[in-house]
PDB file with one MODEL, atoms N, CA, C and O in Angstrom:
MODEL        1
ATOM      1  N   UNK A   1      22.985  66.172  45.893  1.00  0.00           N
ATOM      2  CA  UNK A   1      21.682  66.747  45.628  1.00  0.00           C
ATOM      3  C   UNK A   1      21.662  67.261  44.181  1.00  0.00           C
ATOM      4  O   UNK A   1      22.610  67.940  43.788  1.00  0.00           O
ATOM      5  N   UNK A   2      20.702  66.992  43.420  1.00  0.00           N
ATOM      6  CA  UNK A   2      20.742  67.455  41.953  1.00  0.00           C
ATOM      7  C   UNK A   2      20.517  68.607  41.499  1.00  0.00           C
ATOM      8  O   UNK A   2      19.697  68.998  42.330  1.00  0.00           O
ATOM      9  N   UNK A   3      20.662  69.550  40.688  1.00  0.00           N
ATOM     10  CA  UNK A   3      20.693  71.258  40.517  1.00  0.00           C
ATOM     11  C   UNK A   3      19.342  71.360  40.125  1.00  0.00           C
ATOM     12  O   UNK A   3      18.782  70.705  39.246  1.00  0.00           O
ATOM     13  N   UNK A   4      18.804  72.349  40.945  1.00  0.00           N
ATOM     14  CA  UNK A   4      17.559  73.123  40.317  1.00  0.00           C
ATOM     15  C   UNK A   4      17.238  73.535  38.114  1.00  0.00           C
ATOM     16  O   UNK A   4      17.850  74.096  37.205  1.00  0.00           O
ATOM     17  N   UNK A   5      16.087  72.886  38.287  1.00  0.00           N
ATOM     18  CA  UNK A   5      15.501  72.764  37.092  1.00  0.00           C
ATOM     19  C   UNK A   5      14.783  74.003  36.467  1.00  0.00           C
ATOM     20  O   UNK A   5      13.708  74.367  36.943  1.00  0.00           O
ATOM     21  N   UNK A   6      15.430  74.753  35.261  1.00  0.00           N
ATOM     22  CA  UNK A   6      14.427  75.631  35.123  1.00  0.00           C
ATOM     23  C   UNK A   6      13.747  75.336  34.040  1.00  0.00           C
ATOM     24  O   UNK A   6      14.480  74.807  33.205  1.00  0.00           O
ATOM     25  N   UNK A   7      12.507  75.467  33.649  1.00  0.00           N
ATOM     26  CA  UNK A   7      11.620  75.254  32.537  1.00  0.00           C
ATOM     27  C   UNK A   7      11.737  76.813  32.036  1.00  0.00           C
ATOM     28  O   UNK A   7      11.453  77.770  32.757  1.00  0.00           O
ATOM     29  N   UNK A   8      12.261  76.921  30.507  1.00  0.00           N
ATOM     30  CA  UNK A   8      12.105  77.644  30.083  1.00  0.00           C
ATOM     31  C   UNK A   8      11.048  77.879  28.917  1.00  0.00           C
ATOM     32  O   UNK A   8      11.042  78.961  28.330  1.00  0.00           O
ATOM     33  N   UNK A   9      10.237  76.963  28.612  1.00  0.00           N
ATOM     34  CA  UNK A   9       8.848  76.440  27.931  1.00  0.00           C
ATOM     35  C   UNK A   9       8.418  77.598  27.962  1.00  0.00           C
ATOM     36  O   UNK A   9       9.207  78.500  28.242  1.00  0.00           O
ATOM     37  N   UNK A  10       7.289  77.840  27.730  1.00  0.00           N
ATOM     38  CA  UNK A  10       6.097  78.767  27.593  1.00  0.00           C
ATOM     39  C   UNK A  10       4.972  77.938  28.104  1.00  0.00           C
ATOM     40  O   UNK A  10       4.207  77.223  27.458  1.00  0.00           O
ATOM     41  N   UNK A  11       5.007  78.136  29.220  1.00  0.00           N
ATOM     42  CA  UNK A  11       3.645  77.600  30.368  1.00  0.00           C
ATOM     43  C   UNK A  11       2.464  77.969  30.273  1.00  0.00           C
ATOM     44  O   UNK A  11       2.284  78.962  30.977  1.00  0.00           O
ATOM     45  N   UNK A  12       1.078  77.475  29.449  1.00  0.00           N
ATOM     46  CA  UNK A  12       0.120  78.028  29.618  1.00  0.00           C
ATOM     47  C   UNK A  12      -0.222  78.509  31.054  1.00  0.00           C
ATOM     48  O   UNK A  12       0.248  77.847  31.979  1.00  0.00           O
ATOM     49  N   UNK A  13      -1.213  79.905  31.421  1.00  0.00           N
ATOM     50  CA  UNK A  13      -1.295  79.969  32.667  1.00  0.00           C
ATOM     51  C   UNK A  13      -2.509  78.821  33.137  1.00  0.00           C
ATOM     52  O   UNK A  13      -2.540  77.712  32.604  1.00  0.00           O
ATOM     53  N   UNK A  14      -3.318  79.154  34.004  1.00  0.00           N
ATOM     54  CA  UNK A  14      -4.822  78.392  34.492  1.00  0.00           C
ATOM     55  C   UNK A  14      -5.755  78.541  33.290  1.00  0.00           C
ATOM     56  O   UNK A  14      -6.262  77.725  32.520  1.00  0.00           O
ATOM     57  N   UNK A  15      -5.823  80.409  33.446  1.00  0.00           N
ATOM     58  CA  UNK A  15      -6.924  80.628  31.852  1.00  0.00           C
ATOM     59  C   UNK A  15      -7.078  80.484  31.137  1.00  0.00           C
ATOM     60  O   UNK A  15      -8.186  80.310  30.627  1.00  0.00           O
ATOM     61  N   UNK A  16      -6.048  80.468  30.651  1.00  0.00           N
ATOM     62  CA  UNK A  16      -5.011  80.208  29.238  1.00  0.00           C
ATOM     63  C   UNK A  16      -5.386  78.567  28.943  1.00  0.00           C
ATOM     64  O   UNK A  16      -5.679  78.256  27.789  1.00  0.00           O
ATOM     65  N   UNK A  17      -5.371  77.572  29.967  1.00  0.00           N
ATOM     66  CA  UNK A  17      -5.682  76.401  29.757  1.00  0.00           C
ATOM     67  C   UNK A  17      -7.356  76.237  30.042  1.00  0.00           C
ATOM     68  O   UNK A  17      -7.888  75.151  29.815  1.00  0.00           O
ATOM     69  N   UNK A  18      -8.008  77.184  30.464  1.00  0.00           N
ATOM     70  CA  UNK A  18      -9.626  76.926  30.894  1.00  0.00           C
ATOM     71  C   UNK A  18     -10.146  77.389  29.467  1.00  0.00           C
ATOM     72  O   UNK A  18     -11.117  76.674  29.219  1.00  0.00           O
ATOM     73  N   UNK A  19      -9.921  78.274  28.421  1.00  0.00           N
ATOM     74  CA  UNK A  19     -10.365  79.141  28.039  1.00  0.00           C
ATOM     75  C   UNK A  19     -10.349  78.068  26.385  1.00  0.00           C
ATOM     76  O   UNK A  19     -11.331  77.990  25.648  1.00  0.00           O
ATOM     77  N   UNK A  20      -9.038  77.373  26.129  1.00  0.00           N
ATOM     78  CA  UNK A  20      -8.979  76.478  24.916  1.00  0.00           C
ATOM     79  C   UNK A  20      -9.848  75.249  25.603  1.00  0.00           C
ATOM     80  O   UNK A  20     -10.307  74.449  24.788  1.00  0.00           O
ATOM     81  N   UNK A  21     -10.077  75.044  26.731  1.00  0.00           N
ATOM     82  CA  UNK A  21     -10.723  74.055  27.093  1.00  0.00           C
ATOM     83  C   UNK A  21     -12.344  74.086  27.069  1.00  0.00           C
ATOM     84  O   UNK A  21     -12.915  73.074  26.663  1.00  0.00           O
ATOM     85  N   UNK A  22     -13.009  75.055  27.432  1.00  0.00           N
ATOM     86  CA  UNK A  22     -14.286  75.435  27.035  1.00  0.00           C
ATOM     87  C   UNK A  22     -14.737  75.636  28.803  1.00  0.00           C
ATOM     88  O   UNK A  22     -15.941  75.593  29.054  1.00  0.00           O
ATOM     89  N   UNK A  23     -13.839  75.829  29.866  1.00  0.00           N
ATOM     90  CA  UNK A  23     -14.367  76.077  31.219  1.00  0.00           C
ATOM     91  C   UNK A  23     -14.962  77.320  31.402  1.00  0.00           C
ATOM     92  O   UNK A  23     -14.338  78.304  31.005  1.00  0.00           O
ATOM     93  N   UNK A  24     -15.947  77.452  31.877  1.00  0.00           N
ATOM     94  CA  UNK A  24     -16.335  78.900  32.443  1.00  0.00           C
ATOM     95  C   UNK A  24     -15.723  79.492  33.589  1.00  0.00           C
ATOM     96  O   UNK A  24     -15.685  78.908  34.671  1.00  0.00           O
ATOM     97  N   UNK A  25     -15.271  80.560  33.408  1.00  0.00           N
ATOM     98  CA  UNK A  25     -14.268  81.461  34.350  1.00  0.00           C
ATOM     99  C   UNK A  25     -14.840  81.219  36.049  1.00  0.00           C
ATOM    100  O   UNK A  25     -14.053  81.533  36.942  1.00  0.00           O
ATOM    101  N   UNK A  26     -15.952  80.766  36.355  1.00  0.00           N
ATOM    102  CA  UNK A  26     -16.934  81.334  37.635  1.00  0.00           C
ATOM    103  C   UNK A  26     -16.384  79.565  38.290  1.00  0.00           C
ATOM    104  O   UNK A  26     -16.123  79.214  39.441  1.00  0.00           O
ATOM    105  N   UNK A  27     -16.375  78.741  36.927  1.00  0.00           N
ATOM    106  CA  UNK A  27     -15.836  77.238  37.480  1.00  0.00           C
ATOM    107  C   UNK A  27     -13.998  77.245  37.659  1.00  0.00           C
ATOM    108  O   UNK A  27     -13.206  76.499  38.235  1.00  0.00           O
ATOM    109  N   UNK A  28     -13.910  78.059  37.125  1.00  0.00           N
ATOM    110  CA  UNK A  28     -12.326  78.163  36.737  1.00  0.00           C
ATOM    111  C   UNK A  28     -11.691  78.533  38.732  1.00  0.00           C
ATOM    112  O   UNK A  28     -10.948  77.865  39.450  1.00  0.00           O
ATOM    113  N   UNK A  29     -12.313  79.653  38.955  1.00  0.00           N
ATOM    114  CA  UNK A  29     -12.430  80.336  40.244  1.00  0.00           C
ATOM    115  C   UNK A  29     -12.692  79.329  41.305  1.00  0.00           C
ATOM    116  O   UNK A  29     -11.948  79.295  42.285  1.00  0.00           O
ATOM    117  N   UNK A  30     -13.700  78.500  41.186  1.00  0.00           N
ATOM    118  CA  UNK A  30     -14.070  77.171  42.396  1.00  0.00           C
ATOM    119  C   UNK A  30     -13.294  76.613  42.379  1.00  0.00           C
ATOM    120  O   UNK A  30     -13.107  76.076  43.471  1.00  0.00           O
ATOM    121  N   UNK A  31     -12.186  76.229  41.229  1.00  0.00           N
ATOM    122  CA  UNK A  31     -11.509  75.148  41.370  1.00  0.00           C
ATOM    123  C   UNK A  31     -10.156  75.339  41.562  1.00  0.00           C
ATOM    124  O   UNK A  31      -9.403  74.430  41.909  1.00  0.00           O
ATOM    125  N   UNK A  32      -9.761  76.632  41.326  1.00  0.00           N
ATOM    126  CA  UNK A  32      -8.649  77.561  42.187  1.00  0.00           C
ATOM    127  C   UNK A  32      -8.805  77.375  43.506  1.00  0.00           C
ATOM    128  O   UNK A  32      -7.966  76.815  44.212  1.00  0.00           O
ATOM    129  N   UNK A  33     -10.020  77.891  43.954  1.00  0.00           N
ATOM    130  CA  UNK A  33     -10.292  78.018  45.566  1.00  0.00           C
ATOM    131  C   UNK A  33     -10.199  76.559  46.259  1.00  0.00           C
ATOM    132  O   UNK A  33      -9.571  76.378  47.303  1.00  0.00           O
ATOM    133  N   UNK A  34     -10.823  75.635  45.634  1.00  0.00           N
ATOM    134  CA  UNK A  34     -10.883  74.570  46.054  1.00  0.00           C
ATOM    135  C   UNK A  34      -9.630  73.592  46.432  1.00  0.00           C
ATOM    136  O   UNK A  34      -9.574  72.790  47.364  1.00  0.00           O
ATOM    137  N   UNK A  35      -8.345  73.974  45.149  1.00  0.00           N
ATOM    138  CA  UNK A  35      -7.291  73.206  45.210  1.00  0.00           C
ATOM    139  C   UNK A  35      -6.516  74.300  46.825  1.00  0.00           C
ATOM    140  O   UNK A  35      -5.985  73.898  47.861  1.00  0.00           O
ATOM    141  N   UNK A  36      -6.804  75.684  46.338  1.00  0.00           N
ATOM    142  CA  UNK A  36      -6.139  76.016  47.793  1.00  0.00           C
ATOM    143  C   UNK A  36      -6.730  75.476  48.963  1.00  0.00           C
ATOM    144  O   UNK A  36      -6.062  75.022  49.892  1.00  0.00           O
ATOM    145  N   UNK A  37      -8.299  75.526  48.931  1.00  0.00           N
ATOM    146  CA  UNK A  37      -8.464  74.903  50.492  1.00  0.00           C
ATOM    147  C   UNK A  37      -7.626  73.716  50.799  1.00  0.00           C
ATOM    148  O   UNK A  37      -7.125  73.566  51.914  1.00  0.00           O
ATOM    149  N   UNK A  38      -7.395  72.486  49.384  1.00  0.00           N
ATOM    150  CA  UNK A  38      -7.051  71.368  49.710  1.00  0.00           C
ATOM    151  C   UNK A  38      -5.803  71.176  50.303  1.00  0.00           C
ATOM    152  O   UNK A  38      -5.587  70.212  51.038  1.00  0.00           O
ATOM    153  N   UNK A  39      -4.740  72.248  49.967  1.00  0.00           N
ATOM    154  CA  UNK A  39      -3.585  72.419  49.941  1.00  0.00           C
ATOM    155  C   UNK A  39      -3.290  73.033  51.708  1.00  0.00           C
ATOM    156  O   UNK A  39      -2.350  72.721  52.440  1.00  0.00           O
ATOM    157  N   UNK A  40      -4.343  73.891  51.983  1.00  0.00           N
ATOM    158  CA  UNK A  40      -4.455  74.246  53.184  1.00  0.00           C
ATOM    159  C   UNK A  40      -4.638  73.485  54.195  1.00  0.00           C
ATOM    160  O   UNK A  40      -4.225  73.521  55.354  1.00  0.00           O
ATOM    161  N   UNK A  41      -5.485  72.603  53.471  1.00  0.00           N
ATOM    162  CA  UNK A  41      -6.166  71.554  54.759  1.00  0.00           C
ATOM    163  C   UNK A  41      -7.500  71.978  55.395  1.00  0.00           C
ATOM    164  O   UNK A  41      -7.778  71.689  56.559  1.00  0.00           O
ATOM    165  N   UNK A  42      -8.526  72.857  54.370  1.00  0.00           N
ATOM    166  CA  UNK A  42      -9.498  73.416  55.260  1.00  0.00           C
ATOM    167  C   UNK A  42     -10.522  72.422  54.762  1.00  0.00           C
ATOM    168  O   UNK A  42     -11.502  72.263  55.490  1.00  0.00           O
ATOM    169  N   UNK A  43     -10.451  71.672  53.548  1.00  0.00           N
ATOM    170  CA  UNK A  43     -11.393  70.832  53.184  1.00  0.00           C
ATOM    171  C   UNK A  43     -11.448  69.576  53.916  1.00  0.00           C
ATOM    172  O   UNK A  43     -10.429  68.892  54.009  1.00  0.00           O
ATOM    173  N   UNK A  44     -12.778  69.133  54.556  1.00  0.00           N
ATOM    174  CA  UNK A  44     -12.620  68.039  54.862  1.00  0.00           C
ATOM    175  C   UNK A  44     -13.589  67.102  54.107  1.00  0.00           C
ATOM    176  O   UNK A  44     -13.421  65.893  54.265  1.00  0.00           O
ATOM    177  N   UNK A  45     -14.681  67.573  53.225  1.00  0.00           N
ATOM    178  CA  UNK A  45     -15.403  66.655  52.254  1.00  0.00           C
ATOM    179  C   UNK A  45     -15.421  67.367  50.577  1.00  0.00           C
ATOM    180  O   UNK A  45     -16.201  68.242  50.203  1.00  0.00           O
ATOM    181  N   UNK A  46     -14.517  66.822  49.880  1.00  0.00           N
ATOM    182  CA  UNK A  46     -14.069  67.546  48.420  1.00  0.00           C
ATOM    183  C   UNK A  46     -15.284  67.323  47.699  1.00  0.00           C
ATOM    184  O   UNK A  46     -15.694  68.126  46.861  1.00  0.00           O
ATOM    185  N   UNK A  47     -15.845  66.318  47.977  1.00  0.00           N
ATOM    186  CA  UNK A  47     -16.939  65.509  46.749  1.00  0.00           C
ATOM    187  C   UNK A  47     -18.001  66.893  47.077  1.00  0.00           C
ATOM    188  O   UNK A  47     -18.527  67.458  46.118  1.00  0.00           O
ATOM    189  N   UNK A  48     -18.168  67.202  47.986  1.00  0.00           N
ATOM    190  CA  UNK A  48     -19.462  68.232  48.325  1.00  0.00           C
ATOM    191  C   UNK A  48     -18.872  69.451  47.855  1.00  0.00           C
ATOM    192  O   UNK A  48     -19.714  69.908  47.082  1.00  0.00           O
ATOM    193  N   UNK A  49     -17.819  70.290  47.896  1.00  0.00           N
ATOM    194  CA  UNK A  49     -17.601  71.052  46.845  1.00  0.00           C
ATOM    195  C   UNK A  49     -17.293  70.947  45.281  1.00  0.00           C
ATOM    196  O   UNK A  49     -17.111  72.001  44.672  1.00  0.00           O
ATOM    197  N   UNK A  50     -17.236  69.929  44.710  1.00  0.00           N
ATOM    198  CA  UNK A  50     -17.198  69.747  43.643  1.00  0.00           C
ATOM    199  C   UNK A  50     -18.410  69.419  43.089  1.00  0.00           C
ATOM    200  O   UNK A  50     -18.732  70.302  42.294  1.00  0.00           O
ATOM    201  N   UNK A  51     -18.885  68.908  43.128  1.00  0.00           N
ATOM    202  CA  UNK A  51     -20.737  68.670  42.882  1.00  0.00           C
ATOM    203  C   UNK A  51     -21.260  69.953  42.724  1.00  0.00           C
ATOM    204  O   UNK A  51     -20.587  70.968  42.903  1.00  0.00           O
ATOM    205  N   UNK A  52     -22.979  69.950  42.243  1.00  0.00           N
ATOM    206  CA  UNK A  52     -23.581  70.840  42.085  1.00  0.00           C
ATOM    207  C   UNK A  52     -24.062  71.163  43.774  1.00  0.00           C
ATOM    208  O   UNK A  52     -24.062  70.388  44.730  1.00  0.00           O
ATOM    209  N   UNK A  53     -24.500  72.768  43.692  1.00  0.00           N
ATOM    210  CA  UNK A  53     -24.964  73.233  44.824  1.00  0.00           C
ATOM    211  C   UNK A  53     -26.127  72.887  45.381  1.00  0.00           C
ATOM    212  O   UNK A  53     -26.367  72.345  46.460  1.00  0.00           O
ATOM    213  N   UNK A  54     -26.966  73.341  44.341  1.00  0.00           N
ATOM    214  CA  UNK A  54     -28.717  72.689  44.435  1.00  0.00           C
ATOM    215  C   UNK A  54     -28.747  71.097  44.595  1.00  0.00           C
ATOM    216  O   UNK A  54     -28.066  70.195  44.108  1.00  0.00           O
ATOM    217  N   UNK A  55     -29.487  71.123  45.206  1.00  0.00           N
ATOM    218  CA  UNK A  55     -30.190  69.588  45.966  1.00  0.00           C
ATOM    219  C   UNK A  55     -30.586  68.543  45.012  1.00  0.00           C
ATOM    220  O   UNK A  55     -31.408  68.971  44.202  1.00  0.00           O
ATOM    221  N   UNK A  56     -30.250  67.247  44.838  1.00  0.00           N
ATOM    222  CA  UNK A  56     -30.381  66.811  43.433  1.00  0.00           C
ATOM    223  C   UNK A  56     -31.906  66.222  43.952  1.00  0.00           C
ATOM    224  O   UNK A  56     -32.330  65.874  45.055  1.00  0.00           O
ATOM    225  N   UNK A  57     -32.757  66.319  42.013  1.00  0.00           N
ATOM    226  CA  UNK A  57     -34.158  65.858  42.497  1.00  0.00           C
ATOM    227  C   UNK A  57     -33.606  64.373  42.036  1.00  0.00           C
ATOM    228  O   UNK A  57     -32.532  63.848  41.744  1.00  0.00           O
ATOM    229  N   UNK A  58     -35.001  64.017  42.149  1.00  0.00           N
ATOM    230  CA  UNK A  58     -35.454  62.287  41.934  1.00  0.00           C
ATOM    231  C   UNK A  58     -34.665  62.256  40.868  1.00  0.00           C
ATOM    232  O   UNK A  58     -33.645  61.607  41.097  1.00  0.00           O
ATOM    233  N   UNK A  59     -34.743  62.863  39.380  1.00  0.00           N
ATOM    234  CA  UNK A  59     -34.301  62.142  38.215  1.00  0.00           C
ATOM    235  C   UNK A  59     -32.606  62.079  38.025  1.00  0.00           C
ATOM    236  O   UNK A  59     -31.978  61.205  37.427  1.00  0.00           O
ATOM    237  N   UNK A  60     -31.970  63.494  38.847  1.00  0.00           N
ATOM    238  CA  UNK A  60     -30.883  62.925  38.683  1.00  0.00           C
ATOM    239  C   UNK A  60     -29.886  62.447  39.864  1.00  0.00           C
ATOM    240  O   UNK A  60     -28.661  62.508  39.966  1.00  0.00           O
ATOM    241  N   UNK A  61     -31.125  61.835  40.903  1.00  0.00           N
ATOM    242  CA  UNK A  61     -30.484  60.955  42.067  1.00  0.00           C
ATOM    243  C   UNK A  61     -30.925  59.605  41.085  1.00  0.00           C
ATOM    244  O   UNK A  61     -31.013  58.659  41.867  1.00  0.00           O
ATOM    245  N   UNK A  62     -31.088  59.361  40.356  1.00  0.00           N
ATOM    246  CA  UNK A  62     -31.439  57.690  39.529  1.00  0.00           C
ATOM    247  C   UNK A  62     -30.066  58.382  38.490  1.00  0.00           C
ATOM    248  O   UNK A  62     -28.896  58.168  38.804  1.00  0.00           O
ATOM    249  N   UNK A  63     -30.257  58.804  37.863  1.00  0.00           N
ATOM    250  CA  UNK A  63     -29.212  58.794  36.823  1.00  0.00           C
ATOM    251  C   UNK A  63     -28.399  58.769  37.923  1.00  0.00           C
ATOM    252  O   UNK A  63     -28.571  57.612  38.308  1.00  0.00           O
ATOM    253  N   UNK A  64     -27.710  59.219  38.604  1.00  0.00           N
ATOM    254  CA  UNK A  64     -26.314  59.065  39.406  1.00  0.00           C
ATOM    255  C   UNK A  64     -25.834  57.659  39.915  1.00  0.00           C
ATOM    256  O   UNK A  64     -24.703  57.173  39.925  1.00  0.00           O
ATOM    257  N   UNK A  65     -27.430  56.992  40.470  1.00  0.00           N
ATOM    258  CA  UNK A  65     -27.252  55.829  40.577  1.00  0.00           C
ATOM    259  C   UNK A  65     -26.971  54.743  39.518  1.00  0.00           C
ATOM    260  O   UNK A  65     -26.123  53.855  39.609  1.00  0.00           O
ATOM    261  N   UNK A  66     -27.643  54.915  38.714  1.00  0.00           N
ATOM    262  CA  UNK A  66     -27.269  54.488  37.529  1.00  0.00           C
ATOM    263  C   UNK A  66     -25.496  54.291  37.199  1.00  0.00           C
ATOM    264  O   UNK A  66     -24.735  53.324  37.177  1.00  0.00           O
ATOM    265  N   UNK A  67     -25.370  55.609  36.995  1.00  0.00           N
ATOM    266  CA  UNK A  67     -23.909  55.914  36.839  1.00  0.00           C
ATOM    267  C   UNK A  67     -22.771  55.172  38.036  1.00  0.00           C
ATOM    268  O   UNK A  67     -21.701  54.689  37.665  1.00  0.00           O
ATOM    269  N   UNK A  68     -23.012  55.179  38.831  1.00  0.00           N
ATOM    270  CA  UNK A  68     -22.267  54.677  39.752  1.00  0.00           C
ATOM    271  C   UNK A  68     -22.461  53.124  39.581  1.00  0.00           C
ATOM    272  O   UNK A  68     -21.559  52.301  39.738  1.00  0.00           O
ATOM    273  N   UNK A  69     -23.628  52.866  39.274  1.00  0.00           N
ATOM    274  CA  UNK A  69     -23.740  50.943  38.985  1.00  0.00           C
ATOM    275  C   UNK A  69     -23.026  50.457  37.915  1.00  0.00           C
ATOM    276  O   UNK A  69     -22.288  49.477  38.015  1.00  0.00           O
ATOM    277  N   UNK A  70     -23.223  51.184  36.715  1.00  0.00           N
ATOM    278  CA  UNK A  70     -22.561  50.995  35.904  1.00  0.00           C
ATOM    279  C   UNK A  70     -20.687  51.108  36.033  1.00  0.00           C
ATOM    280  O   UNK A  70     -20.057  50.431  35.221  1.00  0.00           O
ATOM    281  N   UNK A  71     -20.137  51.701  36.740  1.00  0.00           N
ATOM    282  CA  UNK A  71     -18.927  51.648  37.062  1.00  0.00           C
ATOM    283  C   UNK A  71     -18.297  50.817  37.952  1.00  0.00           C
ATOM    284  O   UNK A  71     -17.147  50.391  37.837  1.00  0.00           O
ATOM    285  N   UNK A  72     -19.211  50.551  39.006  1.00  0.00           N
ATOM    286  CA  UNK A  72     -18.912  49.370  39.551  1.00  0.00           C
ATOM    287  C   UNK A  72     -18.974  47.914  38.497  1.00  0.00           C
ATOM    288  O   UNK A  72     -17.958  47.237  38.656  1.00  0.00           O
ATOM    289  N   UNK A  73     -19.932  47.332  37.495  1.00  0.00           N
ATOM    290  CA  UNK A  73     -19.774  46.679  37.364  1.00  0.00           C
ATOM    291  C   UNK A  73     -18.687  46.380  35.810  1.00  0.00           C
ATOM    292  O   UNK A  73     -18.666  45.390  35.079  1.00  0.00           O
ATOM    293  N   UNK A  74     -17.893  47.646  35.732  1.00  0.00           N
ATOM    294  CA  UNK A  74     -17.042  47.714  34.678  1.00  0.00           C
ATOM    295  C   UNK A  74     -16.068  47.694  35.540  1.00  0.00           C
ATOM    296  O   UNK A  74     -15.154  47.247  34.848  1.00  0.00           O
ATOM    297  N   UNK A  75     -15.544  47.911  36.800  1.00  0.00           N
ATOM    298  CA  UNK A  75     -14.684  47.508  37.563  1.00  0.00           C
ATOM    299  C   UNK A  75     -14.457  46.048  37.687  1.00  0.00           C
ATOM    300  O   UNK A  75     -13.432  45.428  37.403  1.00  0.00           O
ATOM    301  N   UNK A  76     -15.568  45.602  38.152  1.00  0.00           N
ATOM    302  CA  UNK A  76     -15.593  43.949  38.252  1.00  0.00           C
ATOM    303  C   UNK A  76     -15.287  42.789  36.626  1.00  0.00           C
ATOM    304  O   UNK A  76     -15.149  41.569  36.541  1.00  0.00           O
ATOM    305  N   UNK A  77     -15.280  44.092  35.362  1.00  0.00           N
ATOM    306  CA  UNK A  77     -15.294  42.716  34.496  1.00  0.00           C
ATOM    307  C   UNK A  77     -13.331  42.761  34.267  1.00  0.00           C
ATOM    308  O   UNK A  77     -12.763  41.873  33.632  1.00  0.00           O
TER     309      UNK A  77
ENDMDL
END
């Protein structure tokens, strides 16, 4: 069995990496919570917590579609 590894680096923490990144702390928090549910096993649909909350209107249920067509057919070339 091979010997335990220590990193003696200087590890940014979460914030530390949200904060040079331009995340807002309130998204920083969802996505803490979120990786624990995942880790827990309480999530059973991720895409619906990661998305926006509010109900998408008409314009950006077409842009999405959009977006999703376009990736499919950059898959296919």
């Amino acid at each position: 069995m091979p010997a335990k590894a220590v990193i003696t680096a200087p590890v940014p923490t979460v914030q530390e990496t949200a904060r040079e990144m331009g995340v807002a702390k309130a998204r920083v928090r969802q996505l803490r919570q979120l990786m624990t549910d995942i880790v827990e096993g309480r999530v059973g649909r991720v895409v619906r917590f990661v998305t926006r909350t509010a109900p998408a209107g008409p314009k950006r249920r077409a842009v999405a579609r959009r977006r999703v067509a376009r990736r499919k057919q950059a898959a296919r070339s």
